[in-house]
C-alpha positions as CSV (number, residue, x, y, z in Angstrom):
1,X,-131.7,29.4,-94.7
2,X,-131.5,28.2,-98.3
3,X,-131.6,24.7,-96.7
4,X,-134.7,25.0,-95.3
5,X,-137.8,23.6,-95.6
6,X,-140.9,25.3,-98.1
7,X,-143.0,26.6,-95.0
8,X,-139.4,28.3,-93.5
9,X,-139.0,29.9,-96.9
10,X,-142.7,30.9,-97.2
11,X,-142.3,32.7,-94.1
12,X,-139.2,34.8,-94.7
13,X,-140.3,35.5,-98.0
14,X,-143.7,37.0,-96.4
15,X,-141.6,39.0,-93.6
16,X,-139.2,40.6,-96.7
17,X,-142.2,41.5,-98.7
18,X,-143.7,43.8,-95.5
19,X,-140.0,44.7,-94.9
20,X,-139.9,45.9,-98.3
21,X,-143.3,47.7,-98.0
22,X,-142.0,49.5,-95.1
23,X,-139.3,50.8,-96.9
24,X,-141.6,52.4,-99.8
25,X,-143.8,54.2,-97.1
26,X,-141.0,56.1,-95.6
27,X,-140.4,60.1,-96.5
28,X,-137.5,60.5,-99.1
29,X,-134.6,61.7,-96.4
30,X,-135.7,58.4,-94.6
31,X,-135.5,56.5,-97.7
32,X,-131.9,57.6,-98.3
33,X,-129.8,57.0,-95.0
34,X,-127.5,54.3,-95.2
35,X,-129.5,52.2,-92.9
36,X,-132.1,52.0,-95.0
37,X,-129.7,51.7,-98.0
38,X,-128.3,48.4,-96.7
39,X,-131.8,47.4,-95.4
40,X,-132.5,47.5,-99.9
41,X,-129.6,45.8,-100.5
42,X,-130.5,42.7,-98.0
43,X,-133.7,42.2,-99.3
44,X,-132.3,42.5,-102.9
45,X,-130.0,39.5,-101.5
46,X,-132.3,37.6,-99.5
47,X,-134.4,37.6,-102.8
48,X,-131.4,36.0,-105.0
49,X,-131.1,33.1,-102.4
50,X,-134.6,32.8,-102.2
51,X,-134.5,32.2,-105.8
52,X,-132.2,29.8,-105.8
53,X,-134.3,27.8,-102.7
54,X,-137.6,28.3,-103.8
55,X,-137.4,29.3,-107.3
56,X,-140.5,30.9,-108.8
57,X,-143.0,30.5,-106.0
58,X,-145.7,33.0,-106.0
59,X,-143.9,34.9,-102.7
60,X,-140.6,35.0,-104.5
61,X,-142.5,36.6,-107.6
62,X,-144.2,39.0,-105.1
63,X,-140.9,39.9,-103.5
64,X,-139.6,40.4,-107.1
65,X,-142.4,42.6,-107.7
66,X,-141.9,44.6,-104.9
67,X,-138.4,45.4,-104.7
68,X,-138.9,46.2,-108.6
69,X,-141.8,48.6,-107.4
70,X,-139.7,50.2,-104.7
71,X,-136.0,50.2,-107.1
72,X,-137.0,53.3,-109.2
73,X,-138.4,55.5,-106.3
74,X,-135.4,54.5,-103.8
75,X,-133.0,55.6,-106.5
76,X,-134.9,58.8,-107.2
77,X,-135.1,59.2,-103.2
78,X,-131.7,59.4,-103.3
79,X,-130.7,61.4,-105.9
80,X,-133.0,64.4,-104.2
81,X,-132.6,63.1,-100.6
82,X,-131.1,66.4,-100.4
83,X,-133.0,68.8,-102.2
84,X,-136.2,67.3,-100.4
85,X,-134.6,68.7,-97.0
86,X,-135.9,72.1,-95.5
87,X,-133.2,74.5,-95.1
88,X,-132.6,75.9,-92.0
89,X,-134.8,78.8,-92.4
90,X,-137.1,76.9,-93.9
91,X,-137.1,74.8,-90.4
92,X,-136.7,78.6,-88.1
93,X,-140.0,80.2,-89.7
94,X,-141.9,76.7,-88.8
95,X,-141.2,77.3,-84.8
């Protein structure tokens, strides 16, 4: 990927940046599964070799942005991922 050309990079820089979007619209259990957790960590990645491809284009700033804008709240998701959770009879009175 790093290898490839400017519109290639464009491209995967705009499907991370509504990747990473996703991520901040989903509910704070959601937010801390491990699937999710590794899906954070990619883009994280696929943001450090975008840097080094495409440097400081204005999608790799936006990415940047983004993931910075997401960091604080998918830490905090995870810290109360648990306390967020309805207990059980929290979940029986709902029926």
């Amino acid at each position: 990927m790093e290898r490839s050309g400017s519109e290639t990079l464009a491209i995967y820089a705009a499907d991370k940046i509504s990747k990473v979007r996703e991520l901040g619209l989903l509910s704070a259990w959601r937010a801390s599964q491990r699937k999710n957790q590794a899906k954070l960590a990619h883009y994280r990645a696929s943001l450090e070799m975008l840097r080094r491809a495409a440097a400081s284009t204005r999608l790799v700033i936006c990415l940047d942005a983004e993931l910075g804008r997401l960091e604080p709240r998918a830490l905090e998701r995870r810290r109360d991922a648990y306390d967020s959770r309805p207990s059980i009879r929290e979940m029986a009175y709902r029926r």
